[in-house]
C-alpha positions in Angstrom: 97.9 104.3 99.0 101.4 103.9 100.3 101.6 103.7 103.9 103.8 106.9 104.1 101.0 108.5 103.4 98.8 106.9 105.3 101.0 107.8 108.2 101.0 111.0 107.9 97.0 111.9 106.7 96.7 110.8 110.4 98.5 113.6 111.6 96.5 115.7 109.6 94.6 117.3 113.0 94.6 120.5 115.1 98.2 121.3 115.8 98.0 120.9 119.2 96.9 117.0 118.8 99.7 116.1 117.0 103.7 116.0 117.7 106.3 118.2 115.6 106.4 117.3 112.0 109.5 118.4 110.4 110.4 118.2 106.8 113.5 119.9 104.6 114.5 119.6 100.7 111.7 117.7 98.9 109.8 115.8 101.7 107.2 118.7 101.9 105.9 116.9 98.6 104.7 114.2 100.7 103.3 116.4 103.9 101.4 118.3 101.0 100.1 115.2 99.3 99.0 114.1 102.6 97.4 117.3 102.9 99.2 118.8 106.1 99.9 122.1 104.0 97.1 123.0 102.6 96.2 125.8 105.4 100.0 125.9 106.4 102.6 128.1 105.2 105.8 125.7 104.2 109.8 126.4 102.2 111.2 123.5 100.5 114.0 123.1 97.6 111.8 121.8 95.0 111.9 122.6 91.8 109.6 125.1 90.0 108.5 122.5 87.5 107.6 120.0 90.4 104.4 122.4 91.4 103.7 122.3 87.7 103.7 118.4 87.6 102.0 118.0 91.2 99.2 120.4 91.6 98.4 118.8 95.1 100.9 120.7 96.2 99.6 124.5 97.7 102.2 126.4 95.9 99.7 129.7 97.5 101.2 128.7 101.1 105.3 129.0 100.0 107.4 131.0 101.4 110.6 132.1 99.7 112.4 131.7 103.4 115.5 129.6 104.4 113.2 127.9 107.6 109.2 127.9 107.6 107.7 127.1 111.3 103.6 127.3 111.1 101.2 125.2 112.2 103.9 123.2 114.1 105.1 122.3 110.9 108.8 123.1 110.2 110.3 123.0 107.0 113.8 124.4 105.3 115.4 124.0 102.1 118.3 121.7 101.9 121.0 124.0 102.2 119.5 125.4 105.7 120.1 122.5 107.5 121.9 124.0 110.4 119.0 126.8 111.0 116.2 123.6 110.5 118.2 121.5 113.6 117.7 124.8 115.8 114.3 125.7 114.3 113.0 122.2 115.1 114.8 121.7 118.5 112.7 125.1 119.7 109.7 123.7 118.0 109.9 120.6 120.3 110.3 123.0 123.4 114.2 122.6 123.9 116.6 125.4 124.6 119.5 126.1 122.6 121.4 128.9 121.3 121.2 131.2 118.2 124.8 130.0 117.6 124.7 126.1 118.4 125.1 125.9 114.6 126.5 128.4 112.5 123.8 130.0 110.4 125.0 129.1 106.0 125.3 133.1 106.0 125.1 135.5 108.3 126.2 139.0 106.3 122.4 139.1 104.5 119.6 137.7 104.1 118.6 134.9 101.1 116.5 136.9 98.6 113.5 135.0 96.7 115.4 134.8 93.5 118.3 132.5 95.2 115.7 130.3 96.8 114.2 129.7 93.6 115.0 126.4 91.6 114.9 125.0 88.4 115.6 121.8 86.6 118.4 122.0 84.7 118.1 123.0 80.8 118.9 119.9 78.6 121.2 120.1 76.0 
């Protein structure tokens, strides 16, 4: 097994024996095949087909939102990455403001159909 993974099946305890894990884009692949989402509710930009191909990964705890926090696990989709800084700072017990970084979009929120992905068709 490679040590990554190693690494983090050890952090796979209570949530208050364990630091702040943080994750954005496609490394919640490797926090779910180290099992740390399998009772945690998670967001990442992965594509559709990638749950298909990798069944490890508990596709029952997404959440179609720009930032996930549970468990003290924090994840975001890549193009979040200025919400995930904040999201994580709090989740470390820092102070900072709502507007230390400006939110991607601020007029409305990100509806499930935009933060779905899919490889692209090959012609």
């Amino acid at each position: 097994m490679p040590l990554s993974l190693v690494f983090l099946q050890r952090l796979n305890v209570a949530p208050d024996q364990r630091p702040v894990i943080a994750g954005m884009s496609s490394s919640p692949v490797l926090l779910a095949k180290a099992g740390l989402l399998d009772h945690t509710k998670f967001t990442a930009g992965i594509f559709e087909e990638t749950y298909a191909l990798n069944p490890f990964i508990p596709k029952q705890n997404l959440v179609r939102q720009p930032v996930v926090t549970d468990c003290g696990i924090v994840t975001s989709s890549f193009q979040f990455f200025r919400e995930f800084a904040i999201a994580a700072i709090r989740a470390c017990g820092l102070k900072i403001g709502d507007q230390a970084y400006a939110p991607a979009r601020t007029d409305r929120p990100y509806t499930a159909e935009e933060l779905t992905y899919h490889l692209p068709k090959e012609s």
